[in-house]
py3Dmol code that shows the C-alpha trace and the ligand (Angstrom):
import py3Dmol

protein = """\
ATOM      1  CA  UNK A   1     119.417 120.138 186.067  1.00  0.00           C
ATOM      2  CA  UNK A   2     120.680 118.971 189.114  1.00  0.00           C
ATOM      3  CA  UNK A   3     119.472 119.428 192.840  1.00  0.00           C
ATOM      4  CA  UNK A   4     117.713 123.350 191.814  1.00  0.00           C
ATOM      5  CA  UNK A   5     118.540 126.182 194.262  1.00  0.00           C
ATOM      6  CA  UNK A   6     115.646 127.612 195.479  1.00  0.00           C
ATOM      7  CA  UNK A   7     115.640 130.906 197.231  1.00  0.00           C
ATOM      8  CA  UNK A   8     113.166 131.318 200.379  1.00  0.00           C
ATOM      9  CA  UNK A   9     111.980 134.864 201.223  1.00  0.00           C
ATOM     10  CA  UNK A  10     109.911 134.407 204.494  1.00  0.00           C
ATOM     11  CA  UNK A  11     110.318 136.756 207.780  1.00  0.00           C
ATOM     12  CA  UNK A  12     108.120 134.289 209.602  1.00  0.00           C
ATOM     13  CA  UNK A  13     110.531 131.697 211.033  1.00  0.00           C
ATOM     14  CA  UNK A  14     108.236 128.581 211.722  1.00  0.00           C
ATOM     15  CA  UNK A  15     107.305 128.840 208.024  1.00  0.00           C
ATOM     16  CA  UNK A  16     110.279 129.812 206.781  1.00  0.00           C
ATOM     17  CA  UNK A  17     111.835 126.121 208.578  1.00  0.00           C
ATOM     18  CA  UNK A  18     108.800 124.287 207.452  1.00  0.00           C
ATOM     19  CA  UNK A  19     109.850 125.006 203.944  1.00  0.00           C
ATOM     20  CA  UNK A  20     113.325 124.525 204.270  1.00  0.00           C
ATOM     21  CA  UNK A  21     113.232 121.179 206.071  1.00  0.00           C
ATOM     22  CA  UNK A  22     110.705 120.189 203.112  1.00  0.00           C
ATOM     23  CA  UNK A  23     113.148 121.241 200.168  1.00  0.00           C
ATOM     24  CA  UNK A  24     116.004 119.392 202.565  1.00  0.00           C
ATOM     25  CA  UNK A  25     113.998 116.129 202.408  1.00  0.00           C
ATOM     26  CA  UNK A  26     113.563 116.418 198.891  1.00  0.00           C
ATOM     27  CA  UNK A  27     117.157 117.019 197.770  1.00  0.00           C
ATOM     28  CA  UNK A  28     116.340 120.383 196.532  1.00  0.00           C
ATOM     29  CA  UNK A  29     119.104 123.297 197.226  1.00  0.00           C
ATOM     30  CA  UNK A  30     118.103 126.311 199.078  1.00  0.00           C
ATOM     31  CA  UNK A  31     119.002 129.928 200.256  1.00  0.00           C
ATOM     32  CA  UNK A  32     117.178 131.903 202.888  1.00  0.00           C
ATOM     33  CA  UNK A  33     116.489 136.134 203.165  1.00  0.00           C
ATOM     34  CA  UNK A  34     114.378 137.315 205.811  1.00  0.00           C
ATOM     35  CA  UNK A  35     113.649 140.919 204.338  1.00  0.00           C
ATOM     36  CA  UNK A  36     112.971 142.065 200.617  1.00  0.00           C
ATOM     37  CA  UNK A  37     116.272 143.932 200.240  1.00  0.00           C
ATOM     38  CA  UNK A  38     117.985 140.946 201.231  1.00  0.00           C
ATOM     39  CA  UNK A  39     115.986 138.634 198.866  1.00  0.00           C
ATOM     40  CA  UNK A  40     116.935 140.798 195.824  1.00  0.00           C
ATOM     41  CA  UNK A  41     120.559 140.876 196.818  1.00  0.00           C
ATOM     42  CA  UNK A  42     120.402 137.372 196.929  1.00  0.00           C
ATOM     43  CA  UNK A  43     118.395 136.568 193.608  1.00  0.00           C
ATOM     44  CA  UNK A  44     121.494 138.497 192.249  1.00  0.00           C
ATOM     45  CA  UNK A  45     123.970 136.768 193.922  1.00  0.00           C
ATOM     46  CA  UNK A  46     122.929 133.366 194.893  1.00  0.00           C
ATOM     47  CA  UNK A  47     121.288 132.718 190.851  1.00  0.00           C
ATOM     48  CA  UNK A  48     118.518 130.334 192.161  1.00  0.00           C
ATOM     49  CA  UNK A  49     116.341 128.854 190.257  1.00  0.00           C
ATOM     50  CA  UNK A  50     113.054 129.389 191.378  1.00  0.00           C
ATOM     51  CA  UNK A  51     112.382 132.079 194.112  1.00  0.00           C
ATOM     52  CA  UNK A  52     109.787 131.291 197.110  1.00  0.00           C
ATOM     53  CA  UNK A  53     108.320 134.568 198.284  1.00  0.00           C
ATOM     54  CA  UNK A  54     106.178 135.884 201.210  1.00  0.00           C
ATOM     55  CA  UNK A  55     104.244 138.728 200.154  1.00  0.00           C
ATOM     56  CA  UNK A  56     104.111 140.432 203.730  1.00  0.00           C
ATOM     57  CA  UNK A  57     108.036 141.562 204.154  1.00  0.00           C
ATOM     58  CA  UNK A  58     109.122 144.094 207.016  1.00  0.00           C
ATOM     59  CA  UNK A  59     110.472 146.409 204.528  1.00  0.00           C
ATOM     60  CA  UNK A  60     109.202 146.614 200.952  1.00  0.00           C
ATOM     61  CA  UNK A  61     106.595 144.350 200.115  1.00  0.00           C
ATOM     62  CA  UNK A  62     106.619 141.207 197.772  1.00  0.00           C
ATOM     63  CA  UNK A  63     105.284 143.201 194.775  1.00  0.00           C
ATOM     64  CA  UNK A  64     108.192 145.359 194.882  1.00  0.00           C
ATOM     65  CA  UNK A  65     110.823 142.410 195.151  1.00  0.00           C
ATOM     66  CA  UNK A  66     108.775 141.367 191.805  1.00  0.00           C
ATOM     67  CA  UNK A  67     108.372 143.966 189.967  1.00  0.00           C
ATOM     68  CA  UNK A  68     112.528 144.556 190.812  1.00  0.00           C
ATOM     69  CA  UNK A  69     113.522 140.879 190.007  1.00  0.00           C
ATOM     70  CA  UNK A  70     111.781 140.787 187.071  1.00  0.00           C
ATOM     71  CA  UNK A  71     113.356 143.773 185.354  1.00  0.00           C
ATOM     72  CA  UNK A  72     116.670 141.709 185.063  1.00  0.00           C
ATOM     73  CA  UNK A  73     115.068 137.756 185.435  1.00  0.00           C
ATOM     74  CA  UNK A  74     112.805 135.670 184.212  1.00  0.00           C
ATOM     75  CA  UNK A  75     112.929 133.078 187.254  1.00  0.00           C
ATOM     76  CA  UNK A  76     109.745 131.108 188.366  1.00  0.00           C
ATOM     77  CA  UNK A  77     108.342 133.325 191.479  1.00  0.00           C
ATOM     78  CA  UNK A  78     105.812 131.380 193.831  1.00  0.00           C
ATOM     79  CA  UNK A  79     104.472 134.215 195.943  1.00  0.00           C
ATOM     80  CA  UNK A  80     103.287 132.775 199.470  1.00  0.00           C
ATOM     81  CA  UNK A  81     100.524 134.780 200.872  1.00  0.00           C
ATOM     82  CA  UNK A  82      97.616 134.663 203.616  1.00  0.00           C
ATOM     83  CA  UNK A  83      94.015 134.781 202.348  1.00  0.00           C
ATOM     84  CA  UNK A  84      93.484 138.026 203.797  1.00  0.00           C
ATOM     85  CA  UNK A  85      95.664 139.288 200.906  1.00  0.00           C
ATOM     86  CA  UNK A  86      93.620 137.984 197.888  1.00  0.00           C
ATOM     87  CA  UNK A  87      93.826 141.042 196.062  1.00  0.00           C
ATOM     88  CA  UNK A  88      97.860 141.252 196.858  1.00  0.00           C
ATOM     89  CA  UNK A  89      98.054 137.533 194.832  1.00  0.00           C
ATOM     90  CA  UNK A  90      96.294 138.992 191.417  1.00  0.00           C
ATOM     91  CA  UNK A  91      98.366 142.023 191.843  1.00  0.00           C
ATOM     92  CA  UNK A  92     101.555 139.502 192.249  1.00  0.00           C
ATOM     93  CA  UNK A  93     100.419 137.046 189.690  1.00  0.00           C
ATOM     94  CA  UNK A  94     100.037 140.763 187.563  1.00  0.00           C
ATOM     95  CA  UNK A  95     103.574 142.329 188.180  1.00  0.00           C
ATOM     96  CA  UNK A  96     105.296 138.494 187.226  1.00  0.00           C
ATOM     97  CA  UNK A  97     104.787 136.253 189.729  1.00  0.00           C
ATOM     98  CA  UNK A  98     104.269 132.421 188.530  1.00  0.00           C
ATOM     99  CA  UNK A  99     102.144 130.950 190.953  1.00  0.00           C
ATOM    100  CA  UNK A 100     100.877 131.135 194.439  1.00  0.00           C
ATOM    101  CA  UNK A 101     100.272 129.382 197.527  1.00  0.00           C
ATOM    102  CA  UNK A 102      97.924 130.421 200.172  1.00  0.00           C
ATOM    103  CA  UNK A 103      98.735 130.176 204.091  1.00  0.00           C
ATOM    104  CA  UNK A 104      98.392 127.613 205.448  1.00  0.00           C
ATOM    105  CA  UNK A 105      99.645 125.661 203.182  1.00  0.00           C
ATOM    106  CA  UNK A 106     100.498 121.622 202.524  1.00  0.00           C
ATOM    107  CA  UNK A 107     104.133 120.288 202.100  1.00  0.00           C
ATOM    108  CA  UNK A 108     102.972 117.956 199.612  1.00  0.00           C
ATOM    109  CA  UNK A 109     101.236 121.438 197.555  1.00  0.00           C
ATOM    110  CA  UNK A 110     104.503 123.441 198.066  1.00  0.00           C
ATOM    111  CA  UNK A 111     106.204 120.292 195.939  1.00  0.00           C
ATOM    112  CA  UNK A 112     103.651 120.386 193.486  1.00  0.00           C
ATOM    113  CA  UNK A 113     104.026 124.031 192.921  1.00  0.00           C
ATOM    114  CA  UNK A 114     107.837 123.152 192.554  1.00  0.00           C
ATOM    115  CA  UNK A 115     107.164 120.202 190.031  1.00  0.00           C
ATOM    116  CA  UNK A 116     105.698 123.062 188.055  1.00  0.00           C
ATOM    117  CA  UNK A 117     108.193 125.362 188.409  1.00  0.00           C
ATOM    118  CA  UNK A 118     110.668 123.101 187.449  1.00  0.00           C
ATOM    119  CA  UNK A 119     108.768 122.021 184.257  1.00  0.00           C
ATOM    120  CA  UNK A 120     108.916 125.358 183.079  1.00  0.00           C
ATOM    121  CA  UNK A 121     112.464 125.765 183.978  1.00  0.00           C
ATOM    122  CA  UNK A 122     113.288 122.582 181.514  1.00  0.00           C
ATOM    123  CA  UNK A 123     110.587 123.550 179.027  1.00  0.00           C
ATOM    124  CA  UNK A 124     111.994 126.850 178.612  1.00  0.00           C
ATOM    125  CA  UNK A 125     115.375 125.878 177.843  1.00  0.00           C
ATOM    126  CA  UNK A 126     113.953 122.570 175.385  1.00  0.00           C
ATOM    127  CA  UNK A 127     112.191 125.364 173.592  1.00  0.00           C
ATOM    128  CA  UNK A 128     115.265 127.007 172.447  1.00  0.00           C
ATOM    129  CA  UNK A 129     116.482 123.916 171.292  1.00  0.00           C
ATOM    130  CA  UNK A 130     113.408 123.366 168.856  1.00  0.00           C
ATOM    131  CA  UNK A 131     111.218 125.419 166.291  1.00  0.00           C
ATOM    132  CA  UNK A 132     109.592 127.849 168.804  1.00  0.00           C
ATOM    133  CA  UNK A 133     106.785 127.976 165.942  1.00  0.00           C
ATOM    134  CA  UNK A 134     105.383 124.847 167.025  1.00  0.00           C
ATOM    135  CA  UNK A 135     104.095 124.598 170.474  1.00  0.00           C
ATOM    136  CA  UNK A 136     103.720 120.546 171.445  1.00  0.00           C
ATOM    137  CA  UNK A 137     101.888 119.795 175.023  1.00  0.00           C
ATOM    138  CA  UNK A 138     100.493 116.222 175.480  1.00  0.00           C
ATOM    139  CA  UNK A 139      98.116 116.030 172.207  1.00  0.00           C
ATOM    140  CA  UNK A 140      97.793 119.192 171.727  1.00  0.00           C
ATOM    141  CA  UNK A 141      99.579 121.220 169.112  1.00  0.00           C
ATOM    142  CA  UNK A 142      99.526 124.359 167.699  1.00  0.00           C
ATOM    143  CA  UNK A 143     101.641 125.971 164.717  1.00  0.00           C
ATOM    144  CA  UNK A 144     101.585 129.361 165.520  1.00  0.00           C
ATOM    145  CA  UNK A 145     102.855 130.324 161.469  1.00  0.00           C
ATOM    146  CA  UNK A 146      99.805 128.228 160.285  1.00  0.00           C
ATOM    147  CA  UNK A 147      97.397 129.616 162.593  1.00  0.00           C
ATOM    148  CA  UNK A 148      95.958 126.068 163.323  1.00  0.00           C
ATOM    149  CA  UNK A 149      95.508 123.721 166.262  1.00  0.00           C
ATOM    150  CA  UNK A 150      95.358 119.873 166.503  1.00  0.00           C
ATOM    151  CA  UNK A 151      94.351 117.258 169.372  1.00  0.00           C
ATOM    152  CA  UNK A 152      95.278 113.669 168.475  1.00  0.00           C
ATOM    153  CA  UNK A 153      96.209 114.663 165.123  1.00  0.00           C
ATOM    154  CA  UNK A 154      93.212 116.388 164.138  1.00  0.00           C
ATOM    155  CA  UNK A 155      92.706 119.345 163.365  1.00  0.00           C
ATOM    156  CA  UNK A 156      90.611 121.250 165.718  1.00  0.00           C
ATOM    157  CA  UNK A 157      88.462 124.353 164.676  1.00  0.00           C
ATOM    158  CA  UNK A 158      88.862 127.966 167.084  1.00  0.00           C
ATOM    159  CA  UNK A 159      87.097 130.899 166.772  1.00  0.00           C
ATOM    160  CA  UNK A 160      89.544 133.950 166.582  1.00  0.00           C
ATOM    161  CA  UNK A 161      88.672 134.464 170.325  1.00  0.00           C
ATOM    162  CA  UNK A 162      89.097 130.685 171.018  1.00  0.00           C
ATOM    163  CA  UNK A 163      92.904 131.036 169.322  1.00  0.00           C
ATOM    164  CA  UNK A 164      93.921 133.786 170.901  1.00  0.00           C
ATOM    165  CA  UNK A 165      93.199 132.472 174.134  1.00  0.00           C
ATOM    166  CA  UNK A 166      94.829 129.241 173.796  1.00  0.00           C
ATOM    167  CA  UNK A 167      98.085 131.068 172.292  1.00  0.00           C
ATOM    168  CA  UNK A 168      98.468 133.152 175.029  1.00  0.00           C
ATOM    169  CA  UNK A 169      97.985 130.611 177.698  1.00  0.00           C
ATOM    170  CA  UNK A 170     100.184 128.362 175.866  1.00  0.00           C
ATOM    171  CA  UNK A 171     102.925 131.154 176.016  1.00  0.00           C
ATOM    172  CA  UNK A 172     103.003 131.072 179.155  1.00  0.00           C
ATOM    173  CA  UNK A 173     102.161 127.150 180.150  1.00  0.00           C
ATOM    174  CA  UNK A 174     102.967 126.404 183.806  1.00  0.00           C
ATOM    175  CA  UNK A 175     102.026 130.060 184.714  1.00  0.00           C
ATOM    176  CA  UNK A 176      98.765 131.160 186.309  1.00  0.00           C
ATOM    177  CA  UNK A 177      97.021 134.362 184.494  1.00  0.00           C
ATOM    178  CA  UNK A 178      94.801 136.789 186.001  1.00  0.00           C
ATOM    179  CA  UNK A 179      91.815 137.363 184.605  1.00  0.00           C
ATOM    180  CA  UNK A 180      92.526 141.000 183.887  1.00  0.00           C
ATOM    181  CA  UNK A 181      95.753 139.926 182.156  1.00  0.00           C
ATOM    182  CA  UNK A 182      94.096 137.655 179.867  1.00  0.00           C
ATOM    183  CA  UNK A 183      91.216 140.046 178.941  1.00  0.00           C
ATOM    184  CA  UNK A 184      94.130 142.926 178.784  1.00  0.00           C
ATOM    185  CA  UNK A 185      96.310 141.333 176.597  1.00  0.00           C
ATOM    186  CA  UNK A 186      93.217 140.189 174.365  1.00  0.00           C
ATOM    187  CA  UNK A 187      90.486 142.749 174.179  1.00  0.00           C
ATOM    188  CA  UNK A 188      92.818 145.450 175.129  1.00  0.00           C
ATOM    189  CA  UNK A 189      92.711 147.954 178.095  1.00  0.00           C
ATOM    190  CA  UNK A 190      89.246 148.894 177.957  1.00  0.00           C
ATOM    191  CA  UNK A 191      86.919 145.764 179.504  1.00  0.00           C
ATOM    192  CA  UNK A 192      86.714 144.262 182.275  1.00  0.00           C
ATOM    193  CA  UNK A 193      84.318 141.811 181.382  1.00  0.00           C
ATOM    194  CA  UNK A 194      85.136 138.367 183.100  1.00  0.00           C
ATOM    195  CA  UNK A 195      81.911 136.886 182.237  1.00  0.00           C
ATOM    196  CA  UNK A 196      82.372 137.012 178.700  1.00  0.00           C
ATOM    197  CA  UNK A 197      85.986 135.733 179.201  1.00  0.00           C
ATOM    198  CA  UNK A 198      84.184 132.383 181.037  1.00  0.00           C
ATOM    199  CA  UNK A 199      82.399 131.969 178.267  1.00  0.00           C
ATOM    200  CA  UNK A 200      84.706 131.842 175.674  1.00  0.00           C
ATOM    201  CA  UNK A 201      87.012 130.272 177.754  1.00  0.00           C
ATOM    202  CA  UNK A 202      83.947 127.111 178.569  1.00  0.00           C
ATOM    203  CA  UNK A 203      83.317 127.176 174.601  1.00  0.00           C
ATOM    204  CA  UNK A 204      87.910 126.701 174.344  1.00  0.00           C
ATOM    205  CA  UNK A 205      87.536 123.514 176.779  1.00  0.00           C
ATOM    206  CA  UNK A 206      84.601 121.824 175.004  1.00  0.00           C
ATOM    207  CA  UNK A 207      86.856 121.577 172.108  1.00  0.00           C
ATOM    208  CA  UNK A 208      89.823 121.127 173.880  1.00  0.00           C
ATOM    209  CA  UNK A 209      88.983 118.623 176.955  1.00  0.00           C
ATOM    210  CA  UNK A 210      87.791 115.281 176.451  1.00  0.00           C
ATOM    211  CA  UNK A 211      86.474 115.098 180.499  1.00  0.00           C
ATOM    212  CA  UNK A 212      85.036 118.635 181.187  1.00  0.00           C
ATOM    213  CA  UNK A 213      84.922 117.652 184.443  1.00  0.00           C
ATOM    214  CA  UNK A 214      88.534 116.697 184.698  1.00  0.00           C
ATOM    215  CA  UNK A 215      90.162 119.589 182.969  1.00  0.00           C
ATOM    216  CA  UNK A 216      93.913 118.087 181.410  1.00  0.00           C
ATOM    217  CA  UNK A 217      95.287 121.089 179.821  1.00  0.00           C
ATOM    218  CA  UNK A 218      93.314 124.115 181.165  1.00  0.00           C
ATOM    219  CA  UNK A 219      92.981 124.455 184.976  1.00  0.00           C
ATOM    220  CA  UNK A 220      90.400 127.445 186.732  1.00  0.00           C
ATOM    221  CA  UNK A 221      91.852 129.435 189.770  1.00  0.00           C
ATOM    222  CA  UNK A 222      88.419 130.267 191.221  1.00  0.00           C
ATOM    223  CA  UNK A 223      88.704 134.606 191.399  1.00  0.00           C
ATOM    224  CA  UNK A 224      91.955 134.605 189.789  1.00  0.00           C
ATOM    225  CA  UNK A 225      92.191 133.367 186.586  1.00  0.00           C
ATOM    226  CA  UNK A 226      93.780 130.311 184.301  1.00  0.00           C
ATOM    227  CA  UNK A 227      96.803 128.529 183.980  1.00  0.00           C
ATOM    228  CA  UNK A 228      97.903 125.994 181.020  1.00  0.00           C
ATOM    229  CA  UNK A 229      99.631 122.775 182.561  1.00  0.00           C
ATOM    230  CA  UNK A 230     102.506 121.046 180.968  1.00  0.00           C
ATOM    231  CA  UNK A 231     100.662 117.715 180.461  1.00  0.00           C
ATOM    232  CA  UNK A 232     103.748 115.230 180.979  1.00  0.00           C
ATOM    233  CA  UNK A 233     104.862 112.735 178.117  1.00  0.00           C
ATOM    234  CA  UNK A 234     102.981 110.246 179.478  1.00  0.00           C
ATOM    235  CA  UNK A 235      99.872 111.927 178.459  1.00  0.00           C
ATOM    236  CA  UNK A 236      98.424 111.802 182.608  1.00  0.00           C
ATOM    237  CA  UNK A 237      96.968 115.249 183.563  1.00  0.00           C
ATOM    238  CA  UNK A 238      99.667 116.707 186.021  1.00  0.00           C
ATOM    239  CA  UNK A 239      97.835 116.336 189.916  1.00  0.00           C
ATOM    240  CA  UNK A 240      98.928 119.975 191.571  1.00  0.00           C
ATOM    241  CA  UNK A 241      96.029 120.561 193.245  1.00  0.00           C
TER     242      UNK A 241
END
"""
ligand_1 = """\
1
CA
Ca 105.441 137.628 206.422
"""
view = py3Dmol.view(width=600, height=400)
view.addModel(protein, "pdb")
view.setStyle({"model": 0}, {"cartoon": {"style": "trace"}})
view.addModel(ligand_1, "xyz")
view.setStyle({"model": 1}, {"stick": {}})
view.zoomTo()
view.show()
Protein backbone atom coordinates (compact mmCIF):
# COMPACT_ATOMS: atom_id res chain seq x y z
CA UNK A 1 0.00 0.00 0.00
CA UNK A 2 1.34 3.18 -0.56
CA UNK A 3 1.05 6.57 1.43
CA UNK A 4 -2.95 5.39 2.91
CA UNK A 5 -5.64 8.11 2.62
CA UNK A 6 -7.06 8.73 5.71
CA UNK A 7 -10.26 10.61 6.08
CA UNK A 8 -10.55 13.16 9.19
CA UNK A 9 -14.07 13.90 10.51
CA UNK A 10 -13.49 16.62 13.25
CA UNK A 11 -15.66 20.03 13.56
CA UNK A 12 -13.14 21.20 16.12
CA UNK A 13 -10.45 22.98 14.09
CA UNK A 14 -7.34 22.99 16.49
CA UNK A 15 -7.79 19.20 16.59
CA UNK A 16 -8.78 18.69 13.41
CA UNK A 17 -4.98 20.59 12.30
CA UNK A 18 -3.25 18.73 15.02
CA UNK A 19 -4.12 15.58 13.23
CA UNK A 20 -3.57 16.63 9.91
CA UNK A 21 -0.15 18.20 10.41
CA UNK A 22 0.66 14.71 12.23
CA UNK A 23 -0.50 12.43 9.20
CA UNK A 24 1.51 15.29 6.95
CA UNK A 25 4.73 14.53 8.88
CA UNK A 26 4.26 11.03 8.54
CA UNK A 27 3.66 10.75 4.78
CA UNK A 28 0.23 9.54 5.29
CA UNK A 29 -2.61 10.97 2.74
CA UNK A 30 -5.54 12.71 4.10
CA UNK A 31 -9.08 14.24 3.47
CA UNK A 32 -10.95 16.51 5.82
CA UNK A 33 -15.17 16.85 6.53
CA UNK A 34 -16.26 19.03 9.17
CA UNK A 35 -19.94 17.62 9.54
CA UNK A 36 -21.28 13.90 9.38
CA UNK A 37 -23.11 14.35 6.07
CA UNK A 38 -20.05 15.54 4.63
CA UNK A 39 -17.89 12.68 6.07
CA UNK A 40 -20.19 10.03 4.47
CA UNK A 41 -20.16 11.80 1.15
CA UNK A 42 -16.66 11.69 1.34
CA UNK A 43 -16.05 7.97 2.58
CA UNK A 44 -18.00 7.43 -0.75
CA UNK A 45 -16.15 9.51 -2.79
CA UNK A 46 -12.72 10.05 -1.55
CA UNK A 47 -12.30 5.72 -0.83
CA UNK A 48 -9.89 6.27 2.17
CA UNK A 49 -8.54 3.86 3.88
CA UNK A 50 -9.07 4.26 7.33
CA UNK A 51 -11.64 6.92 8.58
CA UNK A 52 -10.74 9.23 11.77
CA UNK A 53 -13.98 10.23 13.44
CA UNK A 54 -15.18 12.68 16.17
CA UNK A 55 -18.10 11.37 17.81
CA UNK A 56 -19.63 14.92 18.72
CA UNK A 57 -20.68 16.25 14.98
CA UNK A 58 -23.05 19.40 14.53
CA UNK A 59 -25.46 17.39 12.66
CA UNK A 60 -25.86 13.64 13.11
CA UNK A 61 -23.68 12.14 15.48
CA UNK A 62 -20.66 9.70 14.96
CA UNK A 63 -22.82 6.59 15.60
CA UNK A 64 -24.92 7.44 12.78
CA UNK A 65 -21.93 8.12 10.28
CA UNK A 66 -21.08 4.36 11.55
CA UNK A 67 -23.77 2.62 11.53
CA UNK A 68 -24.26 4.38 7.66
CA UNK A 69 -20.61 3.62 6.53
CA UNK A 70 -20.69 0.38 7.58
CA UNK A 71 -23.73 -0.80 5.66
CA UNK A 72 -21.63 -0.46 2.37
CA UNK A 73 -17.69 -0.66 4.03
CA UNK A 74 -15.70 -2.45 5.98
CA UNK A 75 -12.96 0.41 6.54
CA UNK A 76 -10.99 0.69 9.89
CA UNK A 77 -13.07 3.54 11.94
CA UNK A 78 -11.05 5.17 14.93
CA UNK A 79 -13.80 7.09 16.69
CA UNK A 80 -12.21 10.19 18.62
CA UNK A 81 -14.18 11.06 21.61
CA UNK A 82 -13.97 13.09 25.05
CA UNK A 83 -14.21 11.07 28.29
CA UNK A 84 -17.39 12.54 29.11
CA UNK A 85 -18.76 10.26 26.35
CA UNK A 86 -17.64 6.81 27.68
CA UNK A 87 -20.78 5.23 27.07
CA UNK A 88 -20.88 6.90 23.31
CA UNK A 89 -17.27 4.77 22.69
CA UNK A 90 -18.92 1.14 23.65
CA UNK A 91 -21.89 2.16 21.71
CA UNK A 92 -19.31 3.12 18.70
CA UNK A 93 -17.00 0.25 19.26
CA UNK A 94 -20.82 -1.71 19.15
CA UNK A 95 -22.30 -0.26 15.83
CA UNK A 96 -18.49 -1.01 13.95
CA UNK A 97 -16.14 1.20 15.01
CA UNK A 98 -12.38 -0.27 15.27
CA UNK A 99 -10.82 1.55 17.88
CA UNK A 100 -10.85 4.68 19.88
CA UNK A 101 -8.96 7.46 21.15
CA UNK A 102 -9.90 9.58 24.02
CA UNK A 103 -9.45 13.56 24.08
CA UNK A 104 -6.83 14.68 24.73
CA UNK A 105 -4.97 12.64 23.02
CA UNK A 106 -0.96 11.98 22.06
CA UNK A 107 0.41 12.29 18.42
CA UNK A 108 2.60 9.49 19.02
CA UNK A 109 -1.01 7.29 20.25
CA UNK A 110 -2.93 8.61 17.17
CA UNK A 111 0.13 6.74 15.05
CA UNK A 112 -0.12 3.80 17.01
CA UNK A 113 -3.79 3.52 16.50
CA UNK A 114 -2.87 3.95 12.71
CA UNK A 115 -0.06 1.19 12.82
CA UNK A 116 -3.03 -0.91 13.81
CA UNK A 117 -5.27 0.10 11.44
CA UNK A 118 -3.03 -0.41 8.83
CA UNK A 119 -2.13 -3.99 9.99
CA UNK A 120 -5.52 -4.94 9.57
CA UNK A 121 -5.83 -3.26 6.30
CA UNK A 122 -2.76 -5.65 4.97
CA UNK A 123 -3.89 -8.61 7.06
CA UNK A 124 -7.19 -8.54 5.58
CA UNK A 125 -6.20 -8.60 2.12
CA UNK A 126 -3.04 -11.48 2.98
CA UNK A 127 -5.95 -13.47 4.30
CA UNK A 128 -7.60 -13.82 1.04
CA UNK A 129 -4.55 -14.84 -0.39
CA UNK A 130 -4.17 -17.92 2.08
CA UNK A 131 -6.38 -20.79 3.65
CA UNK A 132 -8.71 -18.57 5.77
CA UNK A 133 -9.02 -21.97 7.89
CA UNK A 134 -5.86 -21.38 9.50
CA UNK A 135 -5.46 -18.31 11.52
CA UNK A 136 -1.37 -17.66 12.11
CA UNK A 137 -0.47 -14.61 14.69
CA UNK A 138 3.10 -14.65 16.16
CA UNK A 139 3.09 -18.37 17.77
CA UNK A 140 -0.10 -18.75 17.96
CA UNK A 141 -2.22 -20.80 15.64
CA UNK A 142 -5.43 -22.03 15.37
CA UNK A 143 -7.16 -24.39 12.65
CA UNK A 144 -10.50 -23.44 12.86
CA UNK A 145 -11.64 -27.06 10.73
CA UNK A 146 -9.66 -28.99 13.46
CA UNK A 147 -10.97 -27.20 16.31
CA UNK A 148 -7.41 -26.98 17.89
CA UNK A 149 -4.93 -24.34 18.98
CA UNK A 150 -1.07 -24.33 19.19
CA UNK A 151 1.66 -21.89 20.81
CA UNK A 152 5.22 -22.75 19.73
CA UNK A 153 4.07 -25.76 18.08
CA UNK A 154 2.26 -27.29 20.78
CA UNK A 155 -0.74 -28.00 21.10
CA UNK A 156 -2.56 -26.06 23.65
CA UNK A 157 -5.74 -27.39 25.50
CA UNK A 158 -9.23 -24.77 25.62
CA UNK A 159 -12.20 -25.31 27.27
CA UNK A 160 -15.22 -24.80 24.82
CA UNK A 161 -15.56 -21.32 26.49
CA UNK A 162 -11.74 -20.74 26.25
CA UNK A 163 -12.12 -21.55 22.16
CA UNK A 164 -14.77 -19.64 21.50
CA UNK A 165 -13.31 -16.72 22.92
CA UNK A 166 -10.08 -16.86 21.27
CA UNK A 167 -11.93 -17.52 17.75
CA UNK A 168 -13.87 -14.66 17.97
CA UNK A 169 -11.20 -12.30 19.04
CA UNK A 170 -9.01 -13.72 16.50
CA UNK A 171 -11.75 -12.83 13.85
CA UNK A 172 -11.51 -9.76 14.46
CA UNK A 173 -7.56 -9.17 15.51
CA UNK A 174 -6.62 -5.47 15.53
CA UNK A 175 -10.24 -4.61 16.63
CA UNK A 176 -11.31 -3.71 20.16
CA UNK A 177 -14.63 -5.69 21.45
CA UNK A 178 -17.01 -4.58 23.93
CA UNK A 179 -17.70 -6.56 26.54
CA UNK A 180 -21.36 -6.92 25.67
CA UNK A 181 -20.32 -7.96 22.15
CA UNK A 182 -18.19 -10.67 23.28
CA UNK A 183 -20.67 -12.08 25.87
CA UNK A 184 -23.51 -11.44 22.98
CA UNK A 185 -21.99 -13.18 20.38
CA UNK A 186 -21.01 -16.09 22.92
CA UNK A 187 -23.61 -16.74 25.53
CA UNK A 188 -26.23 -15.16 23.45
CA UNK A 189 -28.58 -12.17 24.20
CA UNK A 190 -29.58 -13.01 27.54
CA UNK A 191 -26.42 -12.17 30.16
CA UNK A 192 -24.78 -9.59 30.98
CA UNK A 193 -22.42 -11.11 33.13
CA UNK A 194 -18.88 -9.44 32.72
CA UNK A 195 -17.49 -11.06 35.69
CA UNK A 196 -17.79 -14.40 34.46
CA UNK A 197 -16.43 -13.19 31.05
CA UNK A 198 -13.02 -11.97 33.22
CA UNK A 199 -12.77 -15.08 34.36
CA UNK A 200 -12.74 -17.11 31.54
CA UNK A 201 -11.03 -14.66 29.76
CA UNK A 202 -7.88 -14.69 32.94
CA UNK A 203 -8.15 -18.70 32.68
CA UNK A 204 -7.62 -17.97 28.15
CA UNK A 205 -4.32 -15.84 29.06
CA UNK A 206 -2.77 -18.30 31.54
CA UNK A 207 -2.63 -20.64 28.71
CA UNK A 208 -2.05 -18.29 26.20
CA UNK A 209 0.59 -15.61 27.71
CA UNK A 210 3.89 -16.53 28.77
CA UNK A 211 4.25 -12.88 30.95
CA UNK A 212 0.73 -12.34 32.48
CA UNK A 213 1.87 -9.25 33.31
CA UNK A 214 2.89 -8.26 29.85
CA UNK A 215 -0.06 -9.44 27.87
CA UNK A 216 1.42 -10.22 23.87
CA UNK A 217 -1.63 -11.31 22.17
CA UNK A 218 -4.62 -10.27 24.38
CA UNK A 219 -4.77 -6.61 25.54
CA UNK A 220 -7.71 -5.31 28.43
CA UNK A 221 -9.53 -1.93 27.67
CA UNK A 222 -10.34 -1.23 31.33
CA UNK A 223 -14.66 -0.77 31.07
CA UNK A 224 -14.69 -1.62 27.55
CA UNK A 225 -13.60 -4.76 26.62
CA UNK A 226 -10.64 -6.80 24.59
CA UNK A 227 -8.83 -6.54 21.57
CA UNK A 228 -6.43 -9.32 19.86
CA UNK A 229 -3.11 -7.60 18.53
CA UNK A 230 -1.42 -8.62 15.38
CA UNK A 231 1.85 -9.68 17.08
CA UNK A 232 4.41 -8.63 14.20
CA UNK A 233 6.78 -11.31 12.49
CA UNK A 234 9.30 -10.52 14.64
CA UNK A 235 7.52 -12.11 17.44
CA UNK A 236 7.83 -8.39 19.76
CA UNK A 237 4.41 -7.60 21.38
CA UNK A 238 3.12 -4.54 19.27
CA UNK A 239 3.65 -1.16 21.92
CA UNK A 240 0.12 0.88 21.20
CA UNK A 241 -0.43 1.91 24.39
CA1 LIG B 1 -16.67 17.69 18.02
Amino acid sequence: MNKPLILVVEDDKPIRNLITTTLETQGYQYHTAQTGEASILEAVSKQPDIMILDLGLPDIDGISVIKRVRTWSNIPIIVVSARSEDRDKIDALDAGADDYLTKPFSVEELLARLRVSLRRIRYDSDKLLKDSTVFINGSLKIDYAAGCVWLDEEEIHLTPIEYKLICLLAKNVGKVLTHNYILHEIWGNYTNDIPALRVFMATLRKKIEKKSSQPKYIQTHIGVGYRMLRVADDSKPLNID
